[in-house]
N, CA, C and O atoms as CSV, one atom per row, in Angstrom:
chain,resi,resn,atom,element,x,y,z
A,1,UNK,N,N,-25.761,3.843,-0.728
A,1,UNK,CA,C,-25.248,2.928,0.274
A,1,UNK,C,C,-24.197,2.032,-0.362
A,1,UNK,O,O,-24.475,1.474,-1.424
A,2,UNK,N,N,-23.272,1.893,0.083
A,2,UNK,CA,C,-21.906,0.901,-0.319
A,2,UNK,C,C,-22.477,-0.309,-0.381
A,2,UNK,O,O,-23.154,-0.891,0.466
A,3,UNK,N,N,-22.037,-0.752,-1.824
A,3,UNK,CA,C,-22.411,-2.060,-1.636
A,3,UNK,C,C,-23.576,-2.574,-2.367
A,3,UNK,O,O,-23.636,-3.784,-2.585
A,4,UNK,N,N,-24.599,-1.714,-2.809
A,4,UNK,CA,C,-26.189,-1.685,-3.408
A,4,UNK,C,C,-26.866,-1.934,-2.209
A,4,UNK,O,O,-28.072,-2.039,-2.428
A,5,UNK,N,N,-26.592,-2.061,-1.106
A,5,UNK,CA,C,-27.156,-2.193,0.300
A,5,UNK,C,C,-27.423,-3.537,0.358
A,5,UNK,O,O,-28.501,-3.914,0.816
A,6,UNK,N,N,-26.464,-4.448,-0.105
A,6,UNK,CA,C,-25.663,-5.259,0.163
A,6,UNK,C,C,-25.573,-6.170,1.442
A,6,UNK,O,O,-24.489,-6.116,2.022
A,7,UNK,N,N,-26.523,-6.991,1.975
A,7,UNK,CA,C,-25.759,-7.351,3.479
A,7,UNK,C,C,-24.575,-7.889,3.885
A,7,UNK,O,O,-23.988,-7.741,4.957
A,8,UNK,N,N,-24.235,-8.632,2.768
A,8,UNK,CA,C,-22.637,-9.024,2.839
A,8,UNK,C,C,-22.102,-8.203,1.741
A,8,UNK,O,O,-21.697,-8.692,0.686
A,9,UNK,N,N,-22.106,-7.246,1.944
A,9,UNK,CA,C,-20.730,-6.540,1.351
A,9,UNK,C,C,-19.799,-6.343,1.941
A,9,UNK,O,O,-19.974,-6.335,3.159
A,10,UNK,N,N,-18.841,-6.173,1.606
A,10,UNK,CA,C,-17.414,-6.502,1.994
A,10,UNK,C,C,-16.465,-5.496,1.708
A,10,UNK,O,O,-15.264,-5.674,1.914
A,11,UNK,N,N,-17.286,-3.643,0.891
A,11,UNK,CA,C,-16.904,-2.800,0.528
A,11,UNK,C,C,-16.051,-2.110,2.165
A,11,UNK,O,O,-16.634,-1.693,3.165
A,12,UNK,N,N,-14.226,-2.225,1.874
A,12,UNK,CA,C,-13.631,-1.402,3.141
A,12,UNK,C,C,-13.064,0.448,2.534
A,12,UNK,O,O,-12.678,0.836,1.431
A,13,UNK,N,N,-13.218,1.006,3.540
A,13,UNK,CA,C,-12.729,2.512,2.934
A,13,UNK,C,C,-11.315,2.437,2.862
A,13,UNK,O,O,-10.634,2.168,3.851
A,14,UNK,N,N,-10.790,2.686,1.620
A,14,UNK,CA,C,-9.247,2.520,1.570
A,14,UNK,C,C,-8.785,4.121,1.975
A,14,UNK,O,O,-9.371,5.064,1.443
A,15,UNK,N,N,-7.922,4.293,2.750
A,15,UNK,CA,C,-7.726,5.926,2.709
A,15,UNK,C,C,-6.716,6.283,1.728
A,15,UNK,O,O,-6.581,7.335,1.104
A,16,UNK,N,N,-6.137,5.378,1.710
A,16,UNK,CA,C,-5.148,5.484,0.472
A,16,UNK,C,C,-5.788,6.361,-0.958
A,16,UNK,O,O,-5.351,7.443,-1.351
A,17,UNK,N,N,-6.533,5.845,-1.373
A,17,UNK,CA,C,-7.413,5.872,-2.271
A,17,UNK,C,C,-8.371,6.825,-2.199
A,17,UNK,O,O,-8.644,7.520,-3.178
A,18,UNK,N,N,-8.949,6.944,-1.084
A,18,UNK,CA,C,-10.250,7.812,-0.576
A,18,UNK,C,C,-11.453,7.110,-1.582
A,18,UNK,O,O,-12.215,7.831,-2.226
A,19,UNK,N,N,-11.516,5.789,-1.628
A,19,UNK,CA,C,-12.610,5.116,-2.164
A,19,UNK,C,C,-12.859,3.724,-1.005
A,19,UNK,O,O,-12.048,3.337,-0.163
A,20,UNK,N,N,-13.860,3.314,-1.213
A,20,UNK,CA,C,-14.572,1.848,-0.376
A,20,UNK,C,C,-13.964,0.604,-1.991
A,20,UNK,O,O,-14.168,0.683,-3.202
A,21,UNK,N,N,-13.415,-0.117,-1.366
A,21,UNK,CA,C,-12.534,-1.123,-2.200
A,21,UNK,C,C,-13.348,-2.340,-1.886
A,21,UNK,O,O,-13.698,-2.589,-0.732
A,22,UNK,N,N,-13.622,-3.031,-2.818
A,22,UNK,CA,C,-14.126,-4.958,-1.888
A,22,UNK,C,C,-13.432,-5.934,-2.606
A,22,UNK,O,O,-13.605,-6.067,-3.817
A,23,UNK,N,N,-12.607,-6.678,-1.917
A,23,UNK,CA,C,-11.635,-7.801,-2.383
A,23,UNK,C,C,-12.284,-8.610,-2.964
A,23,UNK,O,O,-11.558,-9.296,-3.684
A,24,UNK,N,N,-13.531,-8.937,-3.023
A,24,UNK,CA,C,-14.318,-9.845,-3.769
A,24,UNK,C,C,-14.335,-9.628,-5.038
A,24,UNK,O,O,-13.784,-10.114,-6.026
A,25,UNK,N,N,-15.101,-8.775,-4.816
A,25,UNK,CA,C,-15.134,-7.820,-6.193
A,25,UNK,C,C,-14.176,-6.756,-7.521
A,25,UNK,O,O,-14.603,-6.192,-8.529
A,26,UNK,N,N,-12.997,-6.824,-7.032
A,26,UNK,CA,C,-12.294,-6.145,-7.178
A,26,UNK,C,C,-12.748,-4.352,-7.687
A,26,UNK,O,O,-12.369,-3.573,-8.562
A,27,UNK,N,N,-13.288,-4.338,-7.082
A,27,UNK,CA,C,-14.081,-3.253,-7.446
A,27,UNK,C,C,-13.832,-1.487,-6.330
A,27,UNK,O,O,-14.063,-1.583,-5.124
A,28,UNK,N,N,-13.568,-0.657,-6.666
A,28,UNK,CA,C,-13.478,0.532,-6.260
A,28,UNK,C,C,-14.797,1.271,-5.933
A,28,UNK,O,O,-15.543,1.427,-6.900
A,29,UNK,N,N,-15.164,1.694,-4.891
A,29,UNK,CA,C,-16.781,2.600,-4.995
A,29,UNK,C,C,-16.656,4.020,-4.803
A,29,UNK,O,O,-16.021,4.502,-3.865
A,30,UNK,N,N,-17.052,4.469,-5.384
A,30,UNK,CA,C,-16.961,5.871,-4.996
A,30,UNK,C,C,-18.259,6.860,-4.167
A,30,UNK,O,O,-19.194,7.202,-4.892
A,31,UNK,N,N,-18.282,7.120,-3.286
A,31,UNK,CA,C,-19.330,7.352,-1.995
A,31,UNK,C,C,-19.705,8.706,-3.032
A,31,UNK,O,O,-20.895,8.598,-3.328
A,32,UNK,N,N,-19.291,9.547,-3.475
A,32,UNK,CA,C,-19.645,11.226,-4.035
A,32,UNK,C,C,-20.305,11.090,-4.813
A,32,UNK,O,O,-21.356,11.730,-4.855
A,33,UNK,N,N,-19.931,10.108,-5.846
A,33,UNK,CA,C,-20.548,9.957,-7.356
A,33,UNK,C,C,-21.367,8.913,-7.360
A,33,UNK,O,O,-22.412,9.137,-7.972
A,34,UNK,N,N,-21.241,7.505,-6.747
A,34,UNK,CA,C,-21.953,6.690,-6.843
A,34,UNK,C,C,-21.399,5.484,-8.028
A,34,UNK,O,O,-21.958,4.457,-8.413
A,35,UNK,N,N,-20.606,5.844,-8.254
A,35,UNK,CA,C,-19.710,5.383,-9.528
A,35,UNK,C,C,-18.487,4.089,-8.841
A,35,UNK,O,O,-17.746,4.148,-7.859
A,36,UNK,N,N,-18.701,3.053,-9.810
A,36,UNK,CA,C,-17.539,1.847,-9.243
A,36,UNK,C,C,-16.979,1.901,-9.860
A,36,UNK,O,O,-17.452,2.414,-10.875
A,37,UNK,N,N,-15.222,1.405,-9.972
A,37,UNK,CA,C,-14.052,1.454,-10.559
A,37,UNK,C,C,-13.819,-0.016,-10.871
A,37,UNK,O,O,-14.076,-0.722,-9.895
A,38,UNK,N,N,-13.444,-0.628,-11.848
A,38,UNK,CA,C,-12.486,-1.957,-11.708
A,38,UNK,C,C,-10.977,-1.692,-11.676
A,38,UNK,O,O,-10.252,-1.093,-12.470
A,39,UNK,N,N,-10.705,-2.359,-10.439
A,39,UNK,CA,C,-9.276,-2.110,-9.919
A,39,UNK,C,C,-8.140,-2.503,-11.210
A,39,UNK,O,O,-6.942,-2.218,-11.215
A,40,UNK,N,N,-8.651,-2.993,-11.923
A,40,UNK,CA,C,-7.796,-4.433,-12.571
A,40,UNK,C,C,-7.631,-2.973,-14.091
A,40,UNK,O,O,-6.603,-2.912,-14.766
A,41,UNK,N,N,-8.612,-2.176,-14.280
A,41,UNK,CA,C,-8.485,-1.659,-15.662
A,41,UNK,C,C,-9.087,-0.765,-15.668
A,41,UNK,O,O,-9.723,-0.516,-16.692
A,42,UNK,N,N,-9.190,0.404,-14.174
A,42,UNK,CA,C,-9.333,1.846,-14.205
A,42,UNK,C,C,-10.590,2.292,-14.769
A,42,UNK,O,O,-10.921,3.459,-14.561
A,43,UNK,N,N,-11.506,1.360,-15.606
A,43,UNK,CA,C,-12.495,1.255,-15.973
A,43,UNK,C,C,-13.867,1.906,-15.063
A,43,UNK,O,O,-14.403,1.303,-14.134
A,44,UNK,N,N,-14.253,3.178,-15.537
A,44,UNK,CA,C,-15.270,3.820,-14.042
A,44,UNK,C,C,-16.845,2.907,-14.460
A,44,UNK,O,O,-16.571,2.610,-15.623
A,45,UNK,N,N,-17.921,2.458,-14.271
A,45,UNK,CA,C,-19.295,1.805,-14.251
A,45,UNK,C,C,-20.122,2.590,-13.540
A,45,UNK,O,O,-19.950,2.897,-12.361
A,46,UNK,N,N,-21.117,2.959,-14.304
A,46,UNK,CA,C,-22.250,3.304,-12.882
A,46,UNK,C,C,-23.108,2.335,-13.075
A,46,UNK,O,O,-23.356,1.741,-14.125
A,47,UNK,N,N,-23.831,2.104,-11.381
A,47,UNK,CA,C,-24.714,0.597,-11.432
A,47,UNK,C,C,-26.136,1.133,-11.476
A,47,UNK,O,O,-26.520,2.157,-10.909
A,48,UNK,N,N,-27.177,-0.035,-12.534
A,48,UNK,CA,C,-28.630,0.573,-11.963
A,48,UNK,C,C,-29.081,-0.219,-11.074
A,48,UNK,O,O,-28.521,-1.314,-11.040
A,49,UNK,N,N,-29.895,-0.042,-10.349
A,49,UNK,CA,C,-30.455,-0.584,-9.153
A,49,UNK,C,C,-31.614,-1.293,-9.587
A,49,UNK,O,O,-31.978,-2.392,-9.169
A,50,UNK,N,N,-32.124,-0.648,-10.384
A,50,UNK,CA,C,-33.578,-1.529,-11.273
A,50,UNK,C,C,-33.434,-2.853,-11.662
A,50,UNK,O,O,-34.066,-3.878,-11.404
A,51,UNK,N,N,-32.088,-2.507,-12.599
A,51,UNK,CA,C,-31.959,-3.651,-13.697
A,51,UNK,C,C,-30.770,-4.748,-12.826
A,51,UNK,O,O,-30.960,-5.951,-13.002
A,52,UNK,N,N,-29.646,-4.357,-11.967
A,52,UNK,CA,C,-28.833,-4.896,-11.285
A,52,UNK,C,C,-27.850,-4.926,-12.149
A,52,UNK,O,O,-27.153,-5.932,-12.285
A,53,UNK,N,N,-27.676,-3.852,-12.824
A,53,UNK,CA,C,-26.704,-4.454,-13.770
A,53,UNK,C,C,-25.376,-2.814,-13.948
A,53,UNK,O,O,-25.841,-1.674,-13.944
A,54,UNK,N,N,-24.053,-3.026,-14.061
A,54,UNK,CA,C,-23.264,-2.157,-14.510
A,54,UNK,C,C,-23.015,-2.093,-16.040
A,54,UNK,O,O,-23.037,-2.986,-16.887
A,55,UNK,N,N,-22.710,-0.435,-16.156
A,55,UNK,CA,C,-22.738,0.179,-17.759
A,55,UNK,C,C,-21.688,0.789,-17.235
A,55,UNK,O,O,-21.468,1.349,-16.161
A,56,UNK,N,N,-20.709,0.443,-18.791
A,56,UNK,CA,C,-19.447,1.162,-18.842
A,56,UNK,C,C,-19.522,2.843,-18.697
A,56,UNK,O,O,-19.996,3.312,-19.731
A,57,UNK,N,N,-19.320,3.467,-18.096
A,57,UNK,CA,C,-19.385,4.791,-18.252
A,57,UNK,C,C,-18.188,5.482,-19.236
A,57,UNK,O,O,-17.033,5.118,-19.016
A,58,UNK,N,N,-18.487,6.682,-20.549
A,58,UNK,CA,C,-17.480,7.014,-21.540
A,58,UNK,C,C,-17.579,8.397,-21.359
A,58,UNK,O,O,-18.560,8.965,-20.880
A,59,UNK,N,N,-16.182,9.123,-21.886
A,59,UNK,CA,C,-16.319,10.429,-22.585
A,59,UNK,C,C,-16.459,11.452,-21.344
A,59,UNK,O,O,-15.648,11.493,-20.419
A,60,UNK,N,N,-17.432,12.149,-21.439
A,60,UNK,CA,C,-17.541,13.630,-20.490
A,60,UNK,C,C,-17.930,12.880,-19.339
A,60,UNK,O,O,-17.338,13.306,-18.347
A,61,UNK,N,N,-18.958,11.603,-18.998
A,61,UNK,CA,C,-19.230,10.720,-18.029
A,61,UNK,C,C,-18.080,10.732,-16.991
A,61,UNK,O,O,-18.221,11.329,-15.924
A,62,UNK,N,N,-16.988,10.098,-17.293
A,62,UNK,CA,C,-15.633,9.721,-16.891
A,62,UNK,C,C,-14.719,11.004,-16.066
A,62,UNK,O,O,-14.031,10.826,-15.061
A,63,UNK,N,N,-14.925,12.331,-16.797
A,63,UNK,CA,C,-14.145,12.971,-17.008
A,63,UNK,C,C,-13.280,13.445,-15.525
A,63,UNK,O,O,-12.069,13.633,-15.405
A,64,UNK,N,N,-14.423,13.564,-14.420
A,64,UNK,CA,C,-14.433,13.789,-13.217
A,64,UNK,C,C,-13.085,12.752,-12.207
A,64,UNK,O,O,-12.497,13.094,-11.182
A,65,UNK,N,N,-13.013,11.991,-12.673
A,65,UNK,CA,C,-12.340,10.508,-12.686
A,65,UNK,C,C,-10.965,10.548,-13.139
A,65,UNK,O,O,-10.029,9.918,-12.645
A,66,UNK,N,N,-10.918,11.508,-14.323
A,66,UNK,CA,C,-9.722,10.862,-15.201
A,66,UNK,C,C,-8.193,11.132,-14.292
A,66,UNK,O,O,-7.175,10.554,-14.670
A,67,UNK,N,N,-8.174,11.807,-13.409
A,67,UNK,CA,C,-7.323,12.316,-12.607
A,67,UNK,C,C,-6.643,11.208,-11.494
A,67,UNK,O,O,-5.515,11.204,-11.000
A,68,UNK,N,N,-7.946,10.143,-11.279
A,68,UNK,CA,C,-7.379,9.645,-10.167
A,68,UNK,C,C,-7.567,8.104,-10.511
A,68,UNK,O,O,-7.736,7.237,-9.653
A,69,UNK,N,N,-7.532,7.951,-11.442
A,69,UNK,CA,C,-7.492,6.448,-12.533
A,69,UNK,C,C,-6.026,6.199,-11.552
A,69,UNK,O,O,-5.937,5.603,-10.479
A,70,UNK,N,N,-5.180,6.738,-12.180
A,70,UNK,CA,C,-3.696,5.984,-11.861
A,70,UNK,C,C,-3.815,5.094,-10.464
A,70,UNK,O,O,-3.605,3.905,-10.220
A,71,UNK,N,N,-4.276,6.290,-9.614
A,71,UNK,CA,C,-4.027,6.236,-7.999
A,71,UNK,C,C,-4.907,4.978,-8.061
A,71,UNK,O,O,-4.424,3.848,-8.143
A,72,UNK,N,N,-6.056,5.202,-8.022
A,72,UNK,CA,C,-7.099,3.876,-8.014
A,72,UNK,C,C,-6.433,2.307,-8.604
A,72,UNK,O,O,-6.535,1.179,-8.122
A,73,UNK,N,N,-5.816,2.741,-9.688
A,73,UNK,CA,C,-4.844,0.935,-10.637
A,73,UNK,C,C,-3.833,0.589,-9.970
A,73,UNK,O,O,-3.329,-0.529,-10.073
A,74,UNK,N,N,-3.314,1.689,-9.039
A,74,UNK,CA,C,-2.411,0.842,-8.283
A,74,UNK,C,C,-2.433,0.428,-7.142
A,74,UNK,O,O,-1.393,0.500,-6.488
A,75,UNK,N,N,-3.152,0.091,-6.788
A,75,UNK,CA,C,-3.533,-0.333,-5.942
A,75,UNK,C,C,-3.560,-2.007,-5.756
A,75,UNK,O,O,-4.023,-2.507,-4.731
């Protein structure tokens, strides 16, 4: 669910992008993977739900991603 199921989330679907974006957050979501972006530094995170907390995602993690970094930073 966008947002961590979120009641005020504020995650909008950019079509541009083909990701859910939230101005608050500056943050990118990705609905397929489950994976958030920081707009600011292309940077992909996956969140745990347990702990509430985001981990940098590296390496083969990313890899799926590395294609559409650009599109996502300029934004």
């Amino acid at each position: 669910e966008v947002g961590n199921g979120s009641a005020d989330s504020d995650y909008v679907y950019d079509p541009s992008s083909g990701y859910y974006y939230s101005s608050r957050t500056g943050y990118y979501y990705d609905a397929a993977s489950g994976c958030y972006c920081a707009a600011s530094t292309g940077t992909w995170y996956s969140y745990d739900e347990q702990s509430g907390t985001y981990t940098e995602m590296h390496g083969e993690q990313t890899g799926m991603h590395k294609e559409i970094e650009g599109e996502v930073v300029k934004e």
